[in-house]
KEKE-3310 file (N, C-alpha, C; in steps of 0.2 Angstrom, whole numbers, plus 5000, padded with zeros to 4 digits):
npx = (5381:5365:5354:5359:5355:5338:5324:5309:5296:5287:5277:5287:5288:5279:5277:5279:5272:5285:5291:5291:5304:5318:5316:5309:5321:5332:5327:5326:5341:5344:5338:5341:5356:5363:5362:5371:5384:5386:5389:5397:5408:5399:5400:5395:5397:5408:5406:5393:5404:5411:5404:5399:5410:5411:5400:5403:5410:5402:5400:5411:5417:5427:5420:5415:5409:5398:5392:5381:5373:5360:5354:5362:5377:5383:5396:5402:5413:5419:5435:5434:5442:5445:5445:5430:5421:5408:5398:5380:5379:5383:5375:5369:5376:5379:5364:5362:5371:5366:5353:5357:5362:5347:5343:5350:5346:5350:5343:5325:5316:5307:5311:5315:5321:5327:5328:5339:5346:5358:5359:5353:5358:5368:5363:5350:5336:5323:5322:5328:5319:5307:5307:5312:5312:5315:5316:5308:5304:5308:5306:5319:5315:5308:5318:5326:5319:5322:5331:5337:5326:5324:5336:5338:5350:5354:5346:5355:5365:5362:5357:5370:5377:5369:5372:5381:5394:5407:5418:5413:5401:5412:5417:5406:5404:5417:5416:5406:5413:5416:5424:5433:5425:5423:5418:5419:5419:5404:5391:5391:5404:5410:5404:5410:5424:5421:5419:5430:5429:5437:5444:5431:5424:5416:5403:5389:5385:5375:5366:5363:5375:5384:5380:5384:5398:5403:5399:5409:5422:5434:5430:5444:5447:5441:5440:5453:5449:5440:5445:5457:5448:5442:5453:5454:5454:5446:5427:5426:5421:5426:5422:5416:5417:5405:5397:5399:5392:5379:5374:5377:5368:5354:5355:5351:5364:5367:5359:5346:5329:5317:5324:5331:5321:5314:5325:5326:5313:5312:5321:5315:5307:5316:5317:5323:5334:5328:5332:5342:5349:5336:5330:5330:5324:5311:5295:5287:5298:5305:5314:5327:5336:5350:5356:5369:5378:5389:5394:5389:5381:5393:5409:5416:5426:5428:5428:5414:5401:5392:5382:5372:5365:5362:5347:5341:5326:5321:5311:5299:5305:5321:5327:5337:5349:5362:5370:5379:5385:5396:5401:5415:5422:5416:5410:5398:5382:5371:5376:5382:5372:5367:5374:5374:5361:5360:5372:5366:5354:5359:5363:5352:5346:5355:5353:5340:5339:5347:5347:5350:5368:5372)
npy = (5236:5231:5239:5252:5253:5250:5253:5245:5250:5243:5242:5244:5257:5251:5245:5230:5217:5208:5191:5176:5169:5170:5163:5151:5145:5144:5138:5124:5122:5120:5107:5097:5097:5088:5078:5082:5083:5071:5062:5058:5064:5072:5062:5065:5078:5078:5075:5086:5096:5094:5095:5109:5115:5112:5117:5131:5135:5139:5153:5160:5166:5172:5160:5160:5152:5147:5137:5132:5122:5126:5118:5106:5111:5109:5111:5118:5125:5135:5142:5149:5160:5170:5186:5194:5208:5216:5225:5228:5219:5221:5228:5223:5220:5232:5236:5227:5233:5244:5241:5235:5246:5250:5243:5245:5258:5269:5275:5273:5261:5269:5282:5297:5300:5317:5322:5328:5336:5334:5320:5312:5301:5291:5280:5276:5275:5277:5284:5296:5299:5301:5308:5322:5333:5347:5342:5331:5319:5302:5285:5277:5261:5265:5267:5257:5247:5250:5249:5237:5227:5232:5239:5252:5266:5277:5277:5269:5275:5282:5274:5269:5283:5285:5271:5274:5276:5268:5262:5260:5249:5239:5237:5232:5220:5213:5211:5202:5191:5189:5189:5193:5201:5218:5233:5251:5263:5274:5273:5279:5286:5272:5269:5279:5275:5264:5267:5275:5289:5304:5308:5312:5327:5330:5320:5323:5323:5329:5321:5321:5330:5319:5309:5318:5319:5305:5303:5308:5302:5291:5277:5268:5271:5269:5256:5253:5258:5249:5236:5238:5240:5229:5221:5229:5227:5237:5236:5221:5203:5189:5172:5164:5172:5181:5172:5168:5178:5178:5167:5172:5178:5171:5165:5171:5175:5190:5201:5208:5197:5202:5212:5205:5195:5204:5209:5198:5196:5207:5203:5190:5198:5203:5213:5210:5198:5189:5179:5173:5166:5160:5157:5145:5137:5126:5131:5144:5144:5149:5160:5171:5185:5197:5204:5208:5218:5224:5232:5233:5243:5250:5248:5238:5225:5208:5213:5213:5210:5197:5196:5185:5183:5174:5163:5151:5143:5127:5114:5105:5096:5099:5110:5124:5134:5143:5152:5158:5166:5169:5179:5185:5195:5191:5192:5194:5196:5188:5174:5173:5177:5163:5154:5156:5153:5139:5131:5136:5128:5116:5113:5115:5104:5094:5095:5095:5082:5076:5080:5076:5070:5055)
npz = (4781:4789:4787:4782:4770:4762:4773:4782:4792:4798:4812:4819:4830:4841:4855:4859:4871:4883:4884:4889:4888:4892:4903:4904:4894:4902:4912:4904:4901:4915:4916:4908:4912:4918:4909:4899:4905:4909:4898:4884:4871:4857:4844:4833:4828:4821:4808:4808:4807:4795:4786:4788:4785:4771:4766:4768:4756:4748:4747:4743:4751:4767:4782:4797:4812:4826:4835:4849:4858:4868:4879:4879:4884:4870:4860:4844:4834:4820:4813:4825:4831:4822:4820:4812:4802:4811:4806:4810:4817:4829:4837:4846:4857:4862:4866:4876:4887:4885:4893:4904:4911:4911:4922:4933:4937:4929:4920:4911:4902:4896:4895:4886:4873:4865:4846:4837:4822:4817:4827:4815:4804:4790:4780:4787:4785:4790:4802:4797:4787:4789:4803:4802:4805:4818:4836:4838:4848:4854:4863:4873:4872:4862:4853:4854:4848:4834:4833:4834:4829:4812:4810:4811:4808:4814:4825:4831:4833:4843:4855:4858:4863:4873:4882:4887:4878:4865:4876:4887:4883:4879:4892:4901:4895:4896:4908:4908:4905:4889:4877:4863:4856:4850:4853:4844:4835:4832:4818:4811:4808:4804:4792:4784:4786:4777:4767:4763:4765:4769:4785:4795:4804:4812:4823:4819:4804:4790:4783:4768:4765:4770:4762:4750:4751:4749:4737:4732:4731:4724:4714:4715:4728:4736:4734:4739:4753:4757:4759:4767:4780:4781:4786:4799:4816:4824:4830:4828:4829:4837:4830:4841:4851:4849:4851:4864:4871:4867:4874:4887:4887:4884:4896:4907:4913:4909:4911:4920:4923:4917:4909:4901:4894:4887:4878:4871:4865:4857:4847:4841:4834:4822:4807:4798:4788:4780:4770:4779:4794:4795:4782:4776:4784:4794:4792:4802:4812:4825:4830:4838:4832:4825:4813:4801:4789:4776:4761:4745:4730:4727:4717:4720:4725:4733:4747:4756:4766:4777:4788:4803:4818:4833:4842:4839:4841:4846:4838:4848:4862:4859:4862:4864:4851:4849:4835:4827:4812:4802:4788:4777:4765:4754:4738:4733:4739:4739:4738:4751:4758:4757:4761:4772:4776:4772:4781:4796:4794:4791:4807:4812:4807:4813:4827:4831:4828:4836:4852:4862:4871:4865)
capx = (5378:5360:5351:5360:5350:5331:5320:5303:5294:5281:5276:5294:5286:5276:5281:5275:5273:5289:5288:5295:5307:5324:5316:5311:5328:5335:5326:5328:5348:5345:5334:5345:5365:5365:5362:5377:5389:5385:5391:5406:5409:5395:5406:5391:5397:5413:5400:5392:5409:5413:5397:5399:5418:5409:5394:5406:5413:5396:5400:5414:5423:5431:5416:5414:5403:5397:5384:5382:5364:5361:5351:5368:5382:5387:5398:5405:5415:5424:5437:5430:5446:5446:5440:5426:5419:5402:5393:5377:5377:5387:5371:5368:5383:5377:5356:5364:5376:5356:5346:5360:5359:5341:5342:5355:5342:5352:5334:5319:5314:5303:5313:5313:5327:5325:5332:5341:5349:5364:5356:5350:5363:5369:5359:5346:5330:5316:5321:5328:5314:5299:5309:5318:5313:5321:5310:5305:5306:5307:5307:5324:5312:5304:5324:5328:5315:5321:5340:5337:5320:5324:5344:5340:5358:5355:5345:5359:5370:5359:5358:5375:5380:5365:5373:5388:5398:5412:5422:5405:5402:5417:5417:5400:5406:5422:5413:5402:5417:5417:5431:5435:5422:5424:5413:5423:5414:5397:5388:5392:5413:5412:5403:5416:5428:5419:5418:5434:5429:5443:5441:5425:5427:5411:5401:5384:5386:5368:5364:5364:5382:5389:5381:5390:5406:5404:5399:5417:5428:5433:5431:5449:5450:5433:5441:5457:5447:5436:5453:5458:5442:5442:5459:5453:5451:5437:5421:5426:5420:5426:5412:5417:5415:5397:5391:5397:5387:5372:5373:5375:5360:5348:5354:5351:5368:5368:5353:5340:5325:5314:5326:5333:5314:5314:5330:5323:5307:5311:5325:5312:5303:5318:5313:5329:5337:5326:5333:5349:5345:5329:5331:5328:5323:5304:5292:5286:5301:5306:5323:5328:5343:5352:5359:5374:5379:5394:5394:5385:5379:5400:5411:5420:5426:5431:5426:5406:5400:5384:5379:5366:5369:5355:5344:5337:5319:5320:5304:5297:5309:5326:5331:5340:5353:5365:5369:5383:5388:5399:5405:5419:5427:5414:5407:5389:5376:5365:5380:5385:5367:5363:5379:5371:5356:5362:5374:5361:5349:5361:5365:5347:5345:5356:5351:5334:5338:5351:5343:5355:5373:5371)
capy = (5235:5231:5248:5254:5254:5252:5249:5244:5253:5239:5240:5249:5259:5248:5242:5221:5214:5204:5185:5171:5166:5168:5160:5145:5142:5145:5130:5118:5119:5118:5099:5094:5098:5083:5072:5084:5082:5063:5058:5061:5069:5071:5059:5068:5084:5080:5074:5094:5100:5093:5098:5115:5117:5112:5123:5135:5137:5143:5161:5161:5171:5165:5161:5160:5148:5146:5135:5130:5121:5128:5112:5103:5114:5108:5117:5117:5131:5134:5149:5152:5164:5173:5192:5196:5214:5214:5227:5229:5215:5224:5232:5217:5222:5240:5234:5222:5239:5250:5237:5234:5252:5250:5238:5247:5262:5275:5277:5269:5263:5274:5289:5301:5306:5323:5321:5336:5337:5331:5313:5308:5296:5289:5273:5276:5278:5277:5292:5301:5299:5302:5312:5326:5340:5348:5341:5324:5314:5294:5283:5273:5255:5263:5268:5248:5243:5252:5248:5230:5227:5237:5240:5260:5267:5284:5274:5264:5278:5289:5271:5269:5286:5282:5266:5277:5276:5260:5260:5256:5243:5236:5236:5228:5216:5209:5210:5196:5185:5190:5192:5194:5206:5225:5240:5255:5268:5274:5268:5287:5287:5266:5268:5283:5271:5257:5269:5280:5295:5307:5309:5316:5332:5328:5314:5326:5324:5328:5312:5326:5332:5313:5306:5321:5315:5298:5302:5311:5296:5286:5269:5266:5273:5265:5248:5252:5256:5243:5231:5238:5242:5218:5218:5233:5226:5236:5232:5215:5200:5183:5168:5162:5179:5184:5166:5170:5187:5176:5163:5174:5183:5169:5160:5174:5180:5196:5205:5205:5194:5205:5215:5196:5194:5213:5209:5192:5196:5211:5201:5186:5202:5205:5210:5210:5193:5184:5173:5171:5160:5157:5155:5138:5133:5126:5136:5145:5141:5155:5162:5178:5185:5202:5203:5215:5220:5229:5231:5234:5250:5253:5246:5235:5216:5205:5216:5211:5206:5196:5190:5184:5180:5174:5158:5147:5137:5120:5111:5100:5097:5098:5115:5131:5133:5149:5153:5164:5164:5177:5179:5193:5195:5189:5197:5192:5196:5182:5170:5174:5174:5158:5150:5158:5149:5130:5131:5136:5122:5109:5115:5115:5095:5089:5097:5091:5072:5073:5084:5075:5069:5047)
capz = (4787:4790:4788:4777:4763:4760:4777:4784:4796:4801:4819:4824:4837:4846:4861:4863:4881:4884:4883:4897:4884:4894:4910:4900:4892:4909:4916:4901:4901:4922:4917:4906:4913:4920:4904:4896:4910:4911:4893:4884:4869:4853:4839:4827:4827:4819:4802:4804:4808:4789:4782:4787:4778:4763:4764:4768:4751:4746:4751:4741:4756:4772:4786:4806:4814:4832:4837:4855:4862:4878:4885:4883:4880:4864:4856:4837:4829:4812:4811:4830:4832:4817:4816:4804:4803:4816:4805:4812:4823:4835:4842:4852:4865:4862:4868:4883:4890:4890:4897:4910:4914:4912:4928:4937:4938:4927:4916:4912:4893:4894:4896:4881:4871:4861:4843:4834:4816:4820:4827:4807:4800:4784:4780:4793:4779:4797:4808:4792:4782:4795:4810:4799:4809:4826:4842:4839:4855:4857:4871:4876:4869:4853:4848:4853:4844:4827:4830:4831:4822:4808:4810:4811:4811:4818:4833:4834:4836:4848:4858:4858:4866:4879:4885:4889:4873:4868:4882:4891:4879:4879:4900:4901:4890:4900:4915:4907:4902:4884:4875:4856:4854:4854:4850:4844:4834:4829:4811:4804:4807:4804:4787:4782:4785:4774:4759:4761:4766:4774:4793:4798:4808:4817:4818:4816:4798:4788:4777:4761:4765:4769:4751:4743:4753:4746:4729:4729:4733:4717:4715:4717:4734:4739:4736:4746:4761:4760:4761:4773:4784:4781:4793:4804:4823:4827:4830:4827:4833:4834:4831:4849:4858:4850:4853:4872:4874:4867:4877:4894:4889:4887:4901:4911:4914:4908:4912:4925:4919:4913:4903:4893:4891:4882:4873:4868:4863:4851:4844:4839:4829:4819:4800:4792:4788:4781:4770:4781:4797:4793:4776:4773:4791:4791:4792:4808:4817:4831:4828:4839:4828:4822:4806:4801:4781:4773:4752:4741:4729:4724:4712:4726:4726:4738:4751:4757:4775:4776:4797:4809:4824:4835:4844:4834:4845:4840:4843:4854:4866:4856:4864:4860:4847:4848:4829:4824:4804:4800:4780:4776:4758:4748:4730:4731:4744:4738:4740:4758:4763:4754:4761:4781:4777:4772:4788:4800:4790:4792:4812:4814:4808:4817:4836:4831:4827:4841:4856:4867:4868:4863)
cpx = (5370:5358:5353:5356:5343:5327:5312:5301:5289:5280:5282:5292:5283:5279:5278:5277:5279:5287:5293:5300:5314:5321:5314:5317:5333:5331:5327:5337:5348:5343:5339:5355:5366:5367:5371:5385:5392:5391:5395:5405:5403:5399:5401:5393:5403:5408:5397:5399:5411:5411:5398:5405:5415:5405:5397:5409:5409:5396:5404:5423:5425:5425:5418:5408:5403:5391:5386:5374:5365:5358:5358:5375:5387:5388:5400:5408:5419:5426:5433:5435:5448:5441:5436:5422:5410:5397:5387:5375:5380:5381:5368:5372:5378:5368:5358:5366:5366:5353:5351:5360:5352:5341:5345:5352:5343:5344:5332:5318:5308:5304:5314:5319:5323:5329:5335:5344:5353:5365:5356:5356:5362:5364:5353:5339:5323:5318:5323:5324:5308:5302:5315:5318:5314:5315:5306:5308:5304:5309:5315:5320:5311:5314:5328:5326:5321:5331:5342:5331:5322:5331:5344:5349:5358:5350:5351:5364:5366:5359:5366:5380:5374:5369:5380:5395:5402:5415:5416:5404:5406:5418:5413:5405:5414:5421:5410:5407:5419:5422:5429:5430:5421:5420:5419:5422:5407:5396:5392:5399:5415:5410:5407:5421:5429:5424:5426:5435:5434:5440:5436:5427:5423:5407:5393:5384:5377:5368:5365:5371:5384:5387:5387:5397:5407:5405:5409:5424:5428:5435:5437:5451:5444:5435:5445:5455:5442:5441:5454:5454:5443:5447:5459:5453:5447:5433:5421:5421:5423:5420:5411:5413:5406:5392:5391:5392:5379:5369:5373:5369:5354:5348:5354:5355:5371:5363:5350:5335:5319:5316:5330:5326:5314:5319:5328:5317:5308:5318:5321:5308:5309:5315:5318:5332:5334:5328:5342:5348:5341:5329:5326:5325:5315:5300:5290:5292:5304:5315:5322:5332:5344:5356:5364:5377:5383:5395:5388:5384:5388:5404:5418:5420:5431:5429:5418:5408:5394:5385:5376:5369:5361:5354:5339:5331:5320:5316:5304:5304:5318:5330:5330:5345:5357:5368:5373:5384:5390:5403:5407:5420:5424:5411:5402:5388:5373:5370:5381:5378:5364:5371:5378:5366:5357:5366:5371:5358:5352:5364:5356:5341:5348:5355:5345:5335:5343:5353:5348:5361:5372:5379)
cpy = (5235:5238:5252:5255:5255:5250:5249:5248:5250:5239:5244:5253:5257:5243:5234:5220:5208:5196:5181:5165:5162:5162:5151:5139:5140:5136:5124:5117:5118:5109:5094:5093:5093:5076:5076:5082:5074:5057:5061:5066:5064:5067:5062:5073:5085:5079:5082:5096:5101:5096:5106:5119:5117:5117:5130:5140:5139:5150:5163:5167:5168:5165:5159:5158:5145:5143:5132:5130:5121:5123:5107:5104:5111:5111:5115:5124:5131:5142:5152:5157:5172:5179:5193:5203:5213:5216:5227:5225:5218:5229:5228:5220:5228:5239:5232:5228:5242:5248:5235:5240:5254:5246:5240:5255:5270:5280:5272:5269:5265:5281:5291:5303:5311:5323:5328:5332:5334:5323:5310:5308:5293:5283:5274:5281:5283:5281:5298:5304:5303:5308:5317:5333:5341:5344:5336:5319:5308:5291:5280:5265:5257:5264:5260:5245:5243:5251:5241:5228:5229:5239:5248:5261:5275:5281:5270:5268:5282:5281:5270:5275:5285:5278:5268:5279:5270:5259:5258:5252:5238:5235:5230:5221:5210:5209:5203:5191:5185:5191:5190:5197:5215:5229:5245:5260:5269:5272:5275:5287:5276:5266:5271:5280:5267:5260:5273:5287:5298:5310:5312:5321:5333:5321:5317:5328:5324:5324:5316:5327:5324:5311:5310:5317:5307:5295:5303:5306:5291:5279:5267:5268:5270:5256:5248:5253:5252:5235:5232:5240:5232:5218:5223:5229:5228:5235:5227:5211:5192:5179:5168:5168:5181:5177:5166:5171:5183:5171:5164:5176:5178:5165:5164:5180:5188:5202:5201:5200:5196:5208:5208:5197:5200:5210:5203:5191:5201:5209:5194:5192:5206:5205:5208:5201:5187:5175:5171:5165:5157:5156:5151:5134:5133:5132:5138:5141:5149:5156:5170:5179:5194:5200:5209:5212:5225:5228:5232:5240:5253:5248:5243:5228:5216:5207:5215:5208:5205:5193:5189:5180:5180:5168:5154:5141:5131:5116:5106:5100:5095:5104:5121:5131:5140:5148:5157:5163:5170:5177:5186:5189:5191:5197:5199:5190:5191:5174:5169:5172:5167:5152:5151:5152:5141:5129:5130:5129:5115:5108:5111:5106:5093:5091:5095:5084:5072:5078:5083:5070:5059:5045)
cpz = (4787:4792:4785:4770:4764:4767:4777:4790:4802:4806:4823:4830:4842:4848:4862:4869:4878:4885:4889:4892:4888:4903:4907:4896:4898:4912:4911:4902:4909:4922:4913:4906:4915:4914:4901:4898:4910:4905:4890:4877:4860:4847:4833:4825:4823:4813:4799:4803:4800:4786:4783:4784:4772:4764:4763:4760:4748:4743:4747:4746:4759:4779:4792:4806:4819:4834:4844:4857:4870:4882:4887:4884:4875:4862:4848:4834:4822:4811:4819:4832:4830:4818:4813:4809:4806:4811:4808:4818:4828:4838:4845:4855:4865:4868:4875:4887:4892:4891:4902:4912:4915:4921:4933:4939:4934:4921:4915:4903:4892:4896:4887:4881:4864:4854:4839:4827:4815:4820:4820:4804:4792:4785:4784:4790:4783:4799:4802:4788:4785:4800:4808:4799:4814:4830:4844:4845:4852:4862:4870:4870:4862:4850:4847:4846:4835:4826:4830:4826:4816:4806:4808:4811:4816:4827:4834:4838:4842:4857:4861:4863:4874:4884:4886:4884:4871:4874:4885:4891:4880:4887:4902:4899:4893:4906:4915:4904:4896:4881:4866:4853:4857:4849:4850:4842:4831:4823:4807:4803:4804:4795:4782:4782:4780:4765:4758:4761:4772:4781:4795:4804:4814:4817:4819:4808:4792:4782:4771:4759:4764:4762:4748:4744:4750:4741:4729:4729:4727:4718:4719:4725:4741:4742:4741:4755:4761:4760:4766:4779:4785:4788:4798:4810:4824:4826:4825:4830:4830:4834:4838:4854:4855:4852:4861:4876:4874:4872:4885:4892:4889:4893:4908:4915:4915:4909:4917:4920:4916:4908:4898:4891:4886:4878:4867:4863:4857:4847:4839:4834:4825:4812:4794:4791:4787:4775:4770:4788:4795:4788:4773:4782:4791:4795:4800:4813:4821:4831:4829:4837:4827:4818:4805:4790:4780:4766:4751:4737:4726:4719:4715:4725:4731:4743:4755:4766:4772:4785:4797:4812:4829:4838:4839:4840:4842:4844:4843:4859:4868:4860:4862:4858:4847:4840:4829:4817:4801:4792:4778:4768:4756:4742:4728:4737:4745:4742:4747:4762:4761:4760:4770:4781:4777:4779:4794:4799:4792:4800:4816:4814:4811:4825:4833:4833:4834:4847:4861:4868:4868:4868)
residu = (UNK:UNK:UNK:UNK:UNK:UNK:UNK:UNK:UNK:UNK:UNK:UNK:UNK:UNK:UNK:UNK:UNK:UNK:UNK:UNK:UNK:UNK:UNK:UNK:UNK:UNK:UNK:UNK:UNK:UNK:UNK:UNK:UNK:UNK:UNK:UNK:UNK:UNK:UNK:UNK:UNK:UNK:UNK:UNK:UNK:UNK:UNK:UNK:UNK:UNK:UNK:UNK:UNK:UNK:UNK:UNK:UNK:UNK:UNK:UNK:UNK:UNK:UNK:UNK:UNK:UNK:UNK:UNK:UNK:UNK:UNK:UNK:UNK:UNK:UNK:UNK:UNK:UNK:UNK:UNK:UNK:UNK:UNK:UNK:UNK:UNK:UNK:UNK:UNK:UNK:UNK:UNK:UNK:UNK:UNK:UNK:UNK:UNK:UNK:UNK:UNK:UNK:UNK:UNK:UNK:UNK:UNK:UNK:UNK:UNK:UNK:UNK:UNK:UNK:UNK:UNK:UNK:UNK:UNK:UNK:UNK:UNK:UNK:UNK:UNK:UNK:UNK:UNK:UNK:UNK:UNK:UNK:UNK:UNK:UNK:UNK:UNK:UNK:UNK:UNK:UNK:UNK:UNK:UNK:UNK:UNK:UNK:UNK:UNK:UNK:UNK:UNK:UNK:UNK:UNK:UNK:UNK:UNK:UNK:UNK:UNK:UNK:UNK:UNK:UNK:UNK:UNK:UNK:UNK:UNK:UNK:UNK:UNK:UNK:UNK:UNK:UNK:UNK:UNK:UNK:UNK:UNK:UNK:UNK:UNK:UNK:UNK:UNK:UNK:UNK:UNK:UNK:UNK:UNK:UNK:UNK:UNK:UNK:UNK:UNK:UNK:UNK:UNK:UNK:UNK:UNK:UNK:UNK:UNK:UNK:UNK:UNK:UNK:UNK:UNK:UNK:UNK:UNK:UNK:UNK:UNK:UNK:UNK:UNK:UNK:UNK:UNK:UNK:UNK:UNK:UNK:UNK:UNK:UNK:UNK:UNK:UNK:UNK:UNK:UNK:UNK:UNK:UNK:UNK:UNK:UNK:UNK:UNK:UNK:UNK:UNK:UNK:UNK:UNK:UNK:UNK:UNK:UNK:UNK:UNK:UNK:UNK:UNK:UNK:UNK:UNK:UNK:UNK:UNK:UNK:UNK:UNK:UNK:UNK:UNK:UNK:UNK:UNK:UNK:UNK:UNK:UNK:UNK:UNK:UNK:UNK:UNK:UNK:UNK:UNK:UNK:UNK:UNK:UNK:UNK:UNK:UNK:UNK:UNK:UNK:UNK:UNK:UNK:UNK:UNK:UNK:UNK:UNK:UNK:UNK:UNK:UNK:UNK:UNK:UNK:UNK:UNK:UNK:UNK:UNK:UNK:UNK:UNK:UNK:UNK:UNK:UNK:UNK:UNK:UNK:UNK:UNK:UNK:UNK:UNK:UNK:UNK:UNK:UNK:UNK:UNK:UNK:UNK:UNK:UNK:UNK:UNK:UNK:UNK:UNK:UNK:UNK:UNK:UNK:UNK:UNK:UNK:UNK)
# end
């Protein structure tokens, strides 16, 4: 899962003024629904649809892929039905629930949570590393910030219980039409499951003790839960249902307009993922995204997760591209992200050269 491992710290606490991203998107898909409506079905898409089975095999795994331009509701998917493990991207739904309780008046992101001992998660290098004494207060924002910017896990989980818990998650979430995505437990009981370790008795587990717990688990017991962590249901997501979620949120759907703007704007400052969407996409091009990671660091095959899931800008006046790429059961990190990157790339030429439906 993103965050897992080694992070950055760059700028994570400060707050940026929100930008007029979702009001903008909102009015191009309003200027253009007519062109989409008018004309029949894109015959180009079958050509990506192709291109993208081939790239596919890239990854060496089995991929999910959701693209949908919100100017004309073009869709495309490949495996849009198919399960794959969310890993970190599941804190999109988690971010959308506490900025809908942000707007619904429950607190303010600029309320203050207190963290304790307990709080500091596995993976989670930023609040472990820097905030690893009792007493340290963050706001509601700077924890956003550090669980999408940065993919914290111990923000993700303190956020998480914020936004009421999964069942919260997962309400929100079929309130807004969503389906084949579910949130089910925090980063500490989901990565205990990745590695194998025997039920956790709390999920206040101190990053000291879990390593030990992790060293202790031998290979062979590593692989068989990370096989069967692959066929888990939860915190799934299909490509379909996270391209949904994204697609109510820039079009306004899911949040008030300030708070899309906020989710917007600190999702266009992710750091992690870089050469997964954006990879290979030219230069300076504006891609708000979350990325999510499972593997690595064991003596595990078959088993890997690489995502991003996100908005691709396409310039001049081509649109906005929703973006899912979801790759399970592969063996190589470099492959899955390099098999993210050509996808999006070839997503990304054709909504350019064909802005709107011929």
């Amino acid at each position: 899962m993103s965050g897992f491992g080694r992070f950055m710290i760059v700028g994570a606490l400060v707050a940026m003024p929100a930008v007029g991203g979702a009001q903008a998107a909102k009015e191009a898909v309003a200027s253009r629904a007519l062109v989409a409506s008018s004309t029949g079905r894109d015959a180009g898409l079958d050509r990506l649809d192709a291109e993208i089975q081939r790239l596919a095999a890239i990854s060496h795994g089995t991929v999910g892929v959701a693209l949908i331009h919100l100017e004309t509701g073009r869709s495309l998917y490949y495996n849009k039905g198919e399960r794959f493990p969310m890993a970190s991207t599941f804190k999109v739904p988690v971010a959308v629930e506490v900025l809908h309780r942000v707007d619904a008046g429950d607190f303010t992101l600029d309320s203050m949570i207190t963290l304790t001992p307990g709080d500091l998660h596995p993976g989670s290098g930023t609040l472990t590393n820097l905030f690893n004494h009792p007493g340290v207060s963050l706001s509601v924002r700077n924890l956003m910030e550090l669980m999408l910017r940065i993919s914290d896990n111990s923000a993700a989980d303190l956020m998480l219980r914020t936004a009421g818990g999964s069942d919260a998650v997962n309400a929100r979430l079929k309130a807004l039409g969503v389906s084949g995505v579910r949130v089910d437990r925090p980063t500490v009981r989901l990565i205990a499951d990745y590695i194998g370790i025997p039920t956790l008795k709390t999920d206040d587990v101190p990053p000291e003790q879990f390593r030990a717990l992790s060293r202790a688990v031998p290979d062979s017991i590593n692989q068989i839960a990370a096989n069967e962590f692959e066929d888990d249901p939860r915190d799934t997501s299909t490509p379909e249902g996270m391209a949904q979620l994204l697609q109510a949120v820039w079009q306004g759907k899911a949040l008030s307009s300030g708070s899309t703007d906020i989710l917007i704007d600190i999702m266009r400052r992710c750091l992690t993922g870089n050469a997964r969407i954006k990879g290979i996409l030219p230069p300076n091009t504006v891609v708000a995204h979350k990325t999510g990671s499972l593997g690595g660091g064991r003596n595990v095959t078959g088993a890997g997760t690489q995502n991003d899931v996100g908005v691709i800008e396409l310039p001049g006046d081509a649109g906005h591209l929703v973006t899912v790429v979801f790759v399970k059961g592969e063996d190589d990190s470099e492959r899955g992200e390099r098999a993210i990157a050509q996808i999006s790339r070839a997503a990304y030429d054709y909504f350019v050269t064909n802005p709107v439906v011929q």
